[in-house]
C-alpha positions in Angstrom: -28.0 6.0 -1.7 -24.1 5.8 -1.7 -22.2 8.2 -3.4 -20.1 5.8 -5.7 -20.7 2.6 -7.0 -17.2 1.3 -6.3 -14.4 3.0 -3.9 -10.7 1.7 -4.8 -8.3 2.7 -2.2 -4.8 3.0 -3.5 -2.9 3.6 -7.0 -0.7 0.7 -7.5 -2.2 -2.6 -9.0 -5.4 -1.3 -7.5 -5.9 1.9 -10.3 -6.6 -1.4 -12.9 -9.6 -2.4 -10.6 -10.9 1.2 -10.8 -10.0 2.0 -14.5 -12.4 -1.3 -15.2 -14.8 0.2 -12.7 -15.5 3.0 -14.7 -15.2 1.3 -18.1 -18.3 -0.7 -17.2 -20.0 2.0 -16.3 -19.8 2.4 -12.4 -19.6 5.8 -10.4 -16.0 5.1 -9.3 -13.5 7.0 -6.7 -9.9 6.1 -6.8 -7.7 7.2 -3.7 -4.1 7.7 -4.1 -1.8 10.4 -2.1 1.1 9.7 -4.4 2.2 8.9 -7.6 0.1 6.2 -9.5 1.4 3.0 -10.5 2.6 2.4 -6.6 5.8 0.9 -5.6 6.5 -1.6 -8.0 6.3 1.6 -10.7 7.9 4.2 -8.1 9.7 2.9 -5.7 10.7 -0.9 -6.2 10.6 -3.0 -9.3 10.7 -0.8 -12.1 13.9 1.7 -11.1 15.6 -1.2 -8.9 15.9 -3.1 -12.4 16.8 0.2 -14.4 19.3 0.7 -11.7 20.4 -2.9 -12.1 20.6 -2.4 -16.1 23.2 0.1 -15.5 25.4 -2.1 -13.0 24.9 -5.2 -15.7 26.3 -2.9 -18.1 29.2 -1.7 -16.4 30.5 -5.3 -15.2 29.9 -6.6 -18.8 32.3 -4.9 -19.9 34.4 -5.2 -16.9 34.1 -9.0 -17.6 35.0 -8.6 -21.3 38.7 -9.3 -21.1 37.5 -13.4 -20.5 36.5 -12.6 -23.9 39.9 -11.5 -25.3 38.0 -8.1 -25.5 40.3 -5.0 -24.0 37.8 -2.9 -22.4 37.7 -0.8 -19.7 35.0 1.2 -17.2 35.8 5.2 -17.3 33.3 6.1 -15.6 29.8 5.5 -14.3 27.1 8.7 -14.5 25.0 7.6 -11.3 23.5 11.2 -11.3 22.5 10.6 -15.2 20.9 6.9 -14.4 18.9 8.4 -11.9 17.6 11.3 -13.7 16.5 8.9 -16.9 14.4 6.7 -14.5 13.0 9.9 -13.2 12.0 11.2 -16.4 11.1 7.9 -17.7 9.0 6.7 -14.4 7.5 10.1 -13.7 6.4 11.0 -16.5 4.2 7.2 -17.3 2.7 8.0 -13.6 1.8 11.7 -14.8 0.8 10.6 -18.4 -1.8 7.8 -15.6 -2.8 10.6 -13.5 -3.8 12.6 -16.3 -5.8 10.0 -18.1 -7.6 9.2 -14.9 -8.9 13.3 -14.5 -10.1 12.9 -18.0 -12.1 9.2 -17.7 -15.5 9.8 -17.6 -17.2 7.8 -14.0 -13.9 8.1 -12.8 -13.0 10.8 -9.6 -9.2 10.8 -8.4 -8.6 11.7 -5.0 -4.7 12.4 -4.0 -5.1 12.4 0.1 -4.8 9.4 2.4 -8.2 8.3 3.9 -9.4 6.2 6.6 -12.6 3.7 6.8 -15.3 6.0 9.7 -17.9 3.5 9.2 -19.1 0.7 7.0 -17.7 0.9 3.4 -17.7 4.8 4.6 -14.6 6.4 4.3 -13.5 10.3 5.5 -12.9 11.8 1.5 -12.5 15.8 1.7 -13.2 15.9 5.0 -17.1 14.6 4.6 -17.9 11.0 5.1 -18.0 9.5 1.6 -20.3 6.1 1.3 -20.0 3.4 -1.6 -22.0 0.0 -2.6 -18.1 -1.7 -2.5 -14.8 -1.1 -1.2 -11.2 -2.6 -2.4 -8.5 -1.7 -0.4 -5.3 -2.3 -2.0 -2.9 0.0 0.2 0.5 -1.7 -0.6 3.6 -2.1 2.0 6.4 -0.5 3.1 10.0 -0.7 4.5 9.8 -2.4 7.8 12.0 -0.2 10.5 12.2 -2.1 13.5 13.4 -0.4 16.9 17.3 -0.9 16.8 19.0 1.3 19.5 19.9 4.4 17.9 18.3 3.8 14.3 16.1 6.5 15.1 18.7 8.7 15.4 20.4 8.5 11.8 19.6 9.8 8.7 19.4 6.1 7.0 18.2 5.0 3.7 15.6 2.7 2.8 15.1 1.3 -0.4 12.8 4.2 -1.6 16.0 6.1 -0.6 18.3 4.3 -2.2 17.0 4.1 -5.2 17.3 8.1 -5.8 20.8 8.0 -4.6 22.2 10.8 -7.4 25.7 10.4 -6.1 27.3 6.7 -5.0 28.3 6.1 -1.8 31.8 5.5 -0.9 30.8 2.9 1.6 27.5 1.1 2.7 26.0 -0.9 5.4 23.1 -3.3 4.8 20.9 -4.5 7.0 19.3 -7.3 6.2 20.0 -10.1 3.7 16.8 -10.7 1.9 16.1 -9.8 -2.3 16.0 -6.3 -2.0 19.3 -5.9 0.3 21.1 -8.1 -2.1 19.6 -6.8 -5.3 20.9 -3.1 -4.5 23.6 -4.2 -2.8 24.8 -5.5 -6.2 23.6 -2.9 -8.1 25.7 0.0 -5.8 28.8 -2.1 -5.3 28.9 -2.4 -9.3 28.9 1.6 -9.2 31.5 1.8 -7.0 30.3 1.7 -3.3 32.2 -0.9 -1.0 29.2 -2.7 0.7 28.8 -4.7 3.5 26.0 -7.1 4.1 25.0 -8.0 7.9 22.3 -10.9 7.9 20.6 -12.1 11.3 20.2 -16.3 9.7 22.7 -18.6 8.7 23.1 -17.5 4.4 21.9 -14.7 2.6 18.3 -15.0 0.8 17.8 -17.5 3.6 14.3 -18.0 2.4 15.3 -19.6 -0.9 16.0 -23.6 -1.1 19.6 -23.9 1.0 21.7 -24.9 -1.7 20.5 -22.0 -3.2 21.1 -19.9 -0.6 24.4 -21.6 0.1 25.7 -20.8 -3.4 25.2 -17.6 -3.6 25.7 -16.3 0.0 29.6 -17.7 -1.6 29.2 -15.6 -4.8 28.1 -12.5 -2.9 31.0 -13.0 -0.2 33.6 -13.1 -2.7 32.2 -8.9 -3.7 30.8 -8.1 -0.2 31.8 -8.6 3.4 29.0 -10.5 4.4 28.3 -11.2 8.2 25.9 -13.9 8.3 24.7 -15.5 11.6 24.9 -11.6 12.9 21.9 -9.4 14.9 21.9 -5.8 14.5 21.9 -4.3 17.8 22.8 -0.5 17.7 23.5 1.9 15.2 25.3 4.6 16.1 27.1 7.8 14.4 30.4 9.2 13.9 32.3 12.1 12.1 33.0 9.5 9.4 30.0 8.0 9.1 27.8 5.3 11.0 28.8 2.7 13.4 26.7 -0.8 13.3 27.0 -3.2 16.1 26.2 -6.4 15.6 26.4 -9.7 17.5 26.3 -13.9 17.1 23.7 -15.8 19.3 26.8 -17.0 21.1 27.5 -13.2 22.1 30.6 -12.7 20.0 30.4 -9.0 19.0 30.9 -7.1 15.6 31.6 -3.3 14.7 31.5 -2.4 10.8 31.2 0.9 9.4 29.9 2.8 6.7 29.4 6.1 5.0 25.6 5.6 5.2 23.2 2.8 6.1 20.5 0.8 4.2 17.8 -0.6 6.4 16.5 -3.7 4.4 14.5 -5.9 7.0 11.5 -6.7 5.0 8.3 -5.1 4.4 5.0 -4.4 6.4 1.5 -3.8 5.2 0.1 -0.6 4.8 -3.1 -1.3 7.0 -2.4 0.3 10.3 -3.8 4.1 9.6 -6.9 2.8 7.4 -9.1 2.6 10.1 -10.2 -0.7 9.6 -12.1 -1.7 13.2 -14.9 1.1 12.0 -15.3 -1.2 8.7 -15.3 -4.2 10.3 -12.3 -5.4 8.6 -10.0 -7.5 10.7 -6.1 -8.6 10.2 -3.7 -10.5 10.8 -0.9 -11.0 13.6 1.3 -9.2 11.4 -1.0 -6.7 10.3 -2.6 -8.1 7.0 -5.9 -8.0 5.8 -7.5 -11.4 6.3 -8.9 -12.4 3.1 -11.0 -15.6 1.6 -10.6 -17.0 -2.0 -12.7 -14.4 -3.2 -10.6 -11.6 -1.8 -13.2 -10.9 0.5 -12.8 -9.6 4.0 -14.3 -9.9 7.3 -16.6 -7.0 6.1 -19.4 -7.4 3.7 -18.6 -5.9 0.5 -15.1 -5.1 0.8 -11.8 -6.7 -0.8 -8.8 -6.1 -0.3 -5.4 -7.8 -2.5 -2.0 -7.0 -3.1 0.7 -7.0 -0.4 -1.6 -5.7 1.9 -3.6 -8.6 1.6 -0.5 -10.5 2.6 -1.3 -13.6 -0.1 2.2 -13.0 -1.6 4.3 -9.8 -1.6 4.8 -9.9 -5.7 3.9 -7.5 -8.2 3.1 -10.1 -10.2 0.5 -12.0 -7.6 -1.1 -8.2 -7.3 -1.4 -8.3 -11.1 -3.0 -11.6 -11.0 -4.8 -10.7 -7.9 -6.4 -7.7 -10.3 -8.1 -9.8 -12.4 -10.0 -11.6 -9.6 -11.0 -8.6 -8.2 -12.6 -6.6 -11.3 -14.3 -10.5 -11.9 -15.2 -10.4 -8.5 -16.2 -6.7 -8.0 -16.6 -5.3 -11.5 -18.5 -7.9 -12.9 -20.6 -10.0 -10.2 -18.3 -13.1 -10.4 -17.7 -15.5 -7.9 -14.1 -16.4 -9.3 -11.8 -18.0 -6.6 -7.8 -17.1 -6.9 -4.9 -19.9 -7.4 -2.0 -19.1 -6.3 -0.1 -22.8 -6.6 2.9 -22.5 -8.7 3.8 -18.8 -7.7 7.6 -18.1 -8.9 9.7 -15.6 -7.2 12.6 -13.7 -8.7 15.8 -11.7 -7.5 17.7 -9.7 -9.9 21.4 -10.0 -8.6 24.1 -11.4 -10.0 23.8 -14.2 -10.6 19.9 -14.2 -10.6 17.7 -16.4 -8.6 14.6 -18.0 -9.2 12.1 -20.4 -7.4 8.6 -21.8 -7.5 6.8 -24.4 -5.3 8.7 -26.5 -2.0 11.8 -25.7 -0.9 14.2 -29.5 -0.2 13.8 -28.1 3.8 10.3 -27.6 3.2 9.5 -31.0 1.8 12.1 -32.5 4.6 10.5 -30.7 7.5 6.9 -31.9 6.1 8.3 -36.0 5.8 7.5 -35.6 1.9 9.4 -38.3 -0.1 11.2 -37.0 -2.7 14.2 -37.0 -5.3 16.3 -34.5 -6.7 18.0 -33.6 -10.1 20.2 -31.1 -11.2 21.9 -29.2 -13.7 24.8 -26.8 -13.9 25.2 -24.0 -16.6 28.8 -24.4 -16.8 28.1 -27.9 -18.4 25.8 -27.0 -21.4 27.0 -25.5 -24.4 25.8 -21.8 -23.7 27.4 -22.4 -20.2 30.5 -23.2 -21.9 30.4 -20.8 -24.9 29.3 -17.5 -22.3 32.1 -18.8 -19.7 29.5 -19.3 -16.7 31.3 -20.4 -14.1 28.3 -20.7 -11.4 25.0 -21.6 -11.6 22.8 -24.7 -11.8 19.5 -25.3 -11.8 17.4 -27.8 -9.6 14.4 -30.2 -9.6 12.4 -31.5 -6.4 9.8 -34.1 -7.7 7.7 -37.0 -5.9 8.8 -40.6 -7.0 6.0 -40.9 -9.7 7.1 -38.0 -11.2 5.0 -34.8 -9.8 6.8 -32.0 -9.6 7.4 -30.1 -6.0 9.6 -27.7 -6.9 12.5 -26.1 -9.0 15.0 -23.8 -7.8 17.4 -22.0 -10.0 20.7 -19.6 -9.5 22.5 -18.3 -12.8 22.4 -16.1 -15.8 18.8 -15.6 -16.7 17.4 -17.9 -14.4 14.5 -15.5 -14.3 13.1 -16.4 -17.6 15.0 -20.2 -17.3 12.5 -21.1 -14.5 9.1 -20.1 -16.4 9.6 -23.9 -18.1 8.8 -26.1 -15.1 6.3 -22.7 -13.8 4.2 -23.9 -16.3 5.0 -27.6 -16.0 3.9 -27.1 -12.5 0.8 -25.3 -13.1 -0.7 -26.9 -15.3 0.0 -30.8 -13.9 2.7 -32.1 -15.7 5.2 -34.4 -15.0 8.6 -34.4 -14.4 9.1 -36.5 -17.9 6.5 -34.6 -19.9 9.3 -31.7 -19.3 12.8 -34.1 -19.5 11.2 -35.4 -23.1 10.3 -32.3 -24.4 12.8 -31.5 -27.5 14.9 -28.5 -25.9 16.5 -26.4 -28.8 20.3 -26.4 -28.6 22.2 -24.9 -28.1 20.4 -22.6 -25.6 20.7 -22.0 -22.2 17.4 -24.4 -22.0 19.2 -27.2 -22.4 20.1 -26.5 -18.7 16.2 -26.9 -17.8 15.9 -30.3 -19.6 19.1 -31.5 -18.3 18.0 -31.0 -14.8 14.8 -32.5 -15.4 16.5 -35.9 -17.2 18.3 -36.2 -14.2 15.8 -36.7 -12.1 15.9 -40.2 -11.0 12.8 -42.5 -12.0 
């Protein structure tokens, strides 16, 4: 006889699995050592974008003399902006906790765990069994071994984030979303930042002329070093040194008042235990997972960024649903995951589903292209949006690859062809599709009517 129906191990998008758990009925153990709601709620998405709220704020009005507006930036409470997304996201993952003590089939257990056994896990120092197991453990800031990293007091994001006083000067390493994303937000408070980026452009993963156009934006705020490998950190009474260099061995010093590592992310798998489960991974650490969510080990799931299907808080969210289907209910429901959008929050905002035009190049795909650019619709013209376009990838007869975006609210902008790509549709079921003017839409239609047929 087990001793719960269902084990859920971690508190992000994994409490939802175990809330439903107990809903239906089922003896259920959640296992958490921190605050619930995981990083997105904690330590990422939510206070990055509160943070990011603040630094919109300040260069709109900064900005508001294009408008004929006198208006000018006295001063930016960083201490204040923190301590409001501490009260505000504290106090949601208190008001969860607190629910969860009082939900009847429900026991909370704040301590980390490992896997002793099949779907047997060390809870309170016994060896706790259940009929199934989810492990949905997150990620974390990868740290990898620079020459004297380990010797500074450096930030990560999680660290940055809580920053109650703004740097006077920061270096970032790395040039991926969350390097530029804070590197934005702090610069707008008034830290001088500098960017130093092993590839060729900043957010080198997006589509190139993506990449290309903003790497240009974010130069004209930041000194950006692209084409540069970190190779030693090192302190001084001023600060921190970084040394970097080119593949061609020309070297580079830049300094800084503190130091943001922003390499990319790992999976939380390595302390779980998982070879006494039965549950095996990947190269880089992820739990190897089937269409199901289903490991290697009978009975257990895993999803979310430690799953390694894609590192979003919105695939975990979706993920969730498969797995109380899957776990909760019986269900033999397979996961989707074509037509997964991706989103930065700089200035300006980026946004991208499906093929990149290297991807479909490097696979010998045929394909066309149309664009857009905001500064050529009315709402580009009336807001004064000087950057920003949006593009379409498509096959000749009119399926559509991919669309890539760069500009003000290209967030939201790209949900159009999200759907349009989802669902099957073609690139003229979008281009004929009366777009109300005269909003920023327009943009989205334009883009797709210029696709060539």
């Amino acid at each position: 006889m087990s001793d719960f129906n269902v084990i859920v191990v971690g508190g992000g998008s994994g409490n939802n699995v175990a809330a439903a758990a107990a809903d239906a009925g089922l003896d259920t153990a959640l296992v958490e050592p921190g605050p619930l709601g995981g990083t997105c709620l904690n330590r990422g998405c939510n206070p990055s974008k509160m943070l990011i709220q603040a630094a919109n704020a300040a260069n709109s009005v900064r900005g508001a003399a294009k408008f004929h507006v006198d208006a000018t930036v006295n001063e930016i409470d960083q201490a204040a902006v923190i301590d409001e997304m501490d009260d505000l996201l504290g106090g949601i993952a208190e008001d969860m906790e607190a629910r969860y003590r009082e939900k009847e089939h429900l026991t909370l257990f704040k301590e980390y765990t490992e896997f002793v056994d099949e779907r047997t896990l060390k809870l309170n120092g016994d060896a706790v069994t259940a009929e199934k197991v989810v492990v949905a453990t997150g990620s974390r800031p990868i740290v990898p071994p620079i020459d004297g990293l380990d010797d500074i007091d450096y930030l990560t994001s999680q660290e940055a984030l809580n920053l109650r006083e703004t740097p006077e000067s920061l270096v970032i390493l790395g040039g991926g979303y969350i390097a530029v994303e804070l590197g934005y937000a702090l610069q707008s408070m008034g830290t001088d930042v500098t960017i130093v980026e092993m590839l060729d452009s900043l957010v080198p993963r997006e589509d190139g002329d993506i990449a290309a156009a903003f790497t240009k934006v974010a130069a004209e705020r930041h000194d950006v070093y692209t084409g540069h490998r970190v190779t030693a950190v090192e302190e001084h009474s001023e600060g921190y040194a970084v040394h970097a260099e080119t593949e061609a061995g020309d070297e580079l010093t830049v300094e800084g008042s503190e130091v943001l590592v922003a390499l990319g992310r790992q999976p939380n798998s390595d302390d779980l235990g998982l070879d006494a489960a039965g549950i095996e991974v990947t190269e880089r650490g992820f739990i190897e997972t089937n269409e199901y969510l289903e490991t290697t080990a009978e009975n257990v799931w895993a999803q979310g960024d430690v799953a390694g299907n894609a590192l979003f808080k919105h695939s975990g969210d979706y993920e969730t649903r498969h797995t109380v289907s899957n776990v909760v209910h019986d269900e033999h429901r397979a996961i989707d995951l074509s037509a997964m959008p991706h989103t930065i929050f700089t200035e300006p905002q980026i946004a991208g589903v499906g093929a990149t035009e290297e991807d479909l190049q490097e696979e010998g795909t045929e394909y066309v292209v149309g664009r857009a650019a905001f500064a050529e619709s009315a709402m580009g013209r009336a807001k004064k949006l000087e950057d920003g376009f949006m593009k379409v990838l498509a096959a000749p007869d009119g399926e559509i690859l991919g669309s890539h975006a760069i500009g003000y609210e290209a967030s939201t902008l790209l949900h159009e062809a999200v759907i349009a790509m989802r669902h099957g549709l073609s690139v003229a079921d979008v281009a004929e599709t009366i777009h109300a003017h005269p909003t920023l839409s327009k943009v989205v239609e334009a883009a797709f009517r210029d696709v060539p047929n």
